[in-house]
C-alpha positions as CSV (number, residue, x, y, z in Angstrom):
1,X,-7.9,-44.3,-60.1
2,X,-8.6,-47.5,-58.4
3,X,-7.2,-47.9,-55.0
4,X,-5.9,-51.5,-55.9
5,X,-4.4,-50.3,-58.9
6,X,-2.6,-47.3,-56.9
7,X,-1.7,-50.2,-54.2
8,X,-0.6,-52.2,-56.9
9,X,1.3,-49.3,-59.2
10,X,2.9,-48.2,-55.5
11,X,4.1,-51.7,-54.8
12,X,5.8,-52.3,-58.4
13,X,7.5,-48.7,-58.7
14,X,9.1,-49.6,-55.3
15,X,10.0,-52.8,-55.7
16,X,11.1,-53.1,-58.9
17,X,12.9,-49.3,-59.0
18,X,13.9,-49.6,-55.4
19,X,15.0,-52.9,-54.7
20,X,15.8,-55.0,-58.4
21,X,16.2,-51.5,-60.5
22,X,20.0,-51.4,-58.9
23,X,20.7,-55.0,-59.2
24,X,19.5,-54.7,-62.9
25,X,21.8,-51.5,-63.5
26,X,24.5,-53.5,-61.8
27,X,24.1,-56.6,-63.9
28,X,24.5,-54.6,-67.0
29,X,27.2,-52.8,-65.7
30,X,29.2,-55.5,-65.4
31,X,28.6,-57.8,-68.5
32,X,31.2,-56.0,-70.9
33,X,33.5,-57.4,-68.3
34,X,35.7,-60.6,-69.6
35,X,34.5,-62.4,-66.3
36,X,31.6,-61.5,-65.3
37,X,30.7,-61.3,-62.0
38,X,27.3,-63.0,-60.6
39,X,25.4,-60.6,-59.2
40,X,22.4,-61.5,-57.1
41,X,20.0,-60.3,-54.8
42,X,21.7,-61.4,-51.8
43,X,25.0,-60.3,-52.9
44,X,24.4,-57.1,-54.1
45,X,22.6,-56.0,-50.5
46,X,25.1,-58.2,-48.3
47,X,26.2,-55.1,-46.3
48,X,22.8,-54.3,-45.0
49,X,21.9,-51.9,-48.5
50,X,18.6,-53.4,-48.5
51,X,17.6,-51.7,-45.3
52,X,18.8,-48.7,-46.7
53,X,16.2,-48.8,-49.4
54,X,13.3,-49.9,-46.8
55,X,14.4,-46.7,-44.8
56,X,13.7,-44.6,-48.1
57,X,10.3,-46.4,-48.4
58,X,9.6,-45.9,-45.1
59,X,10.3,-42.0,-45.5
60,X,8.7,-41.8,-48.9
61,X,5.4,-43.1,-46.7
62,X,5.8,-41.0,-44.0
63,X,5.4,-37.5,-46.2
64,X,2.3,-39.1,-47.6
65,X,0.9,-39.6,-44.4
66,X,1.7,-36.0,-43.4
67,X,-0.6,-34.5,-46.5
68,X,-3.1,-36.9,-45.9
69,X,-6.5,-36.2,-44.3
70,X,-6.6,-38.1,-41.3
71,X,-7.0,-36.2,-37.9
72,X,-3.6,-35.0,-36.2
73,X,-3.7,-37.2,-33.3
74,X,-3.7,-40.1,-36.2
75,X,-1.1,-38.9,-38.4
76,X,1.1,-38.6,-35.2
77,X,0.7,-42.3,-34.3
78,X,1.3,-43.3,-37.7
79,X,4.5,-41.0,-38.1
80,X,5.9,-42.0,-35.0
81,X,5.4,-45.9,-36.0
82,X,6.9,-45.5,-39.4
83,X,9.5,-43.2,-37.8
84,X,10.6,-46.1,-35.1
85,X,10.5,-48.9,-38.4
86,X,13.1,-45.9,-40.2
87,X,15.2,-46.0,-37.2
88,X,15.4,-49.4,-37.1
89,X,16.0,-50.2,-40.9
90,X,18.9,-46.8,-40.8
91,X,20.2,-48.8,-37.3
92,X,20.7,-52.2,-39.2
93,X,22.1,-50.2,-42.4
94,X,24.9,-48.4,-40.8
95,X,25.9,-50.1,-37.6
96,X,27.8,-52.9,-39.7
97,X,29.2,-50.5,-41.9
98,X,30.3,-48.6,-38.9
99,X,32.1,-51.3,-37.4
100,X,33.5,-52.6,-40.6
101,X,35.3,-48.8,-40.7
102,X,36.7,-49.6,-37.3
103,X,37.9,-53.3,-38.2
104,X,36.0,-54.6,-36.1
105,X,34.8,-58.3,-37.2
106,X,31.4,-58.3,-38.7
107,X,29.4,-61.8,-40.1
108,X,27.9,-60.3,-43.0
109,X,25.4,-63.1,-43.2
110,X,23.5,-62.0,-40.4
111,X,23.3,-58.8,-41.6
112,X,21.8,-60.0,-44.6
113,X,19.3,-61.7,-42.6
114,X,18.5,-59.2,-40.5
115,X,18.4,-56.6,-42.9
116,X,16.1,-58.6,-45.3
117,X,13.5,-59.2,-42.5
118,X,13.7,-55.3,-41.8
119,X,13.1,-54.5,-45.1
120,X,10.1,-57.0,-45.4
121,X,8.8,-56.1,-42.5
122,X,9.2,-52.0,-43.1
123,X,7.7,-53.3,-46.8
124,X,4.6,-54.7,-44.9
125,X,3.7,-51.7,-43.0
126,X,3.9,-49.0,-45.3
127,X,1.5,-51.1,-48.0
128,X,-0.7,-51.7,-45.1
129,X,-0.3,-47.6,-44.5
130,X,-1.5,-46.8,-48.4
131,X,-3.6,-49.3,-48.2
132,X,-5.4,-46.8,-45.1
133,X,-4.7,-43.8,-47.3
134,X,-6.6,-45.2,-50.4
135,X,-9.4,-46.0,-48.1
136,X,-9.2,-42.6,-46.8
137,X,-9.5,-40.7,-50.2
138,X,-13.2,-42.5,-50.4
């Protein structure tokens, strides 16, 4: 196959399975309801969810670096990059929800922010990672 098309293909299944797929299961969830809630984007992932699913991209990457060809020294460096970006993305999931289980006053917005530039940037690496993987397979 192509290596743009398998960029390409790799890029839709995640976004639109990984990020929209649950806002789209929750939309139709919810329209039987009398009063329909409005369920967008930022909604949906206002507790930090969306770094959640950049941490499962992030991991989902990381295994395809591991089978990949590339020499052990480089498959360490990219690991250990894509391992830090995890970390970071499972730190900006769960420390909100951690203090919100302790009452302890969290501004959601922010995590929304934050958690949205995680997830691009998380996003960023790992297409820039299969991009290096498809050029690999040449």
């Amino acid at each position: 196959m192509d290596p743009r098309k398998t960029i390409a293909y790799w890029i839709g299944i995640n976004i639109v399975l990984g990020i929209f797929g649950p806002v789209i299961i929750g939309r139709s969830f919810t329209q039987f309801n009398v009063k329909p809630p409005k369920i967008t984007l930022r909604r949906f992932y206002s507790k930090g969810e969306l770094a959640f699913a950049s941490l499962l991209i992030a991991l989902t990457v990381i295994v395809e670096v591991i089978k990949s060809n590339f020499s052990a020294s480089t498959i360490q460096l990219i690991v250990g990059l894509l391992s830090l970006f995890a970390l970071i993305s499972a730190e900006t999931w769960t420390i909100p929800l951690c203090n919100e289980l302790v009452k302890t006053e969290v501004k959601w917005s922010k995590v929304w922010r934050r958690s949205w530039l995680v997830a691009l940037m998380v996003f960023s690496i790992c297409v820039v990672t299969e991009i290096l993987l498809e050029r690999a397979k040449r």
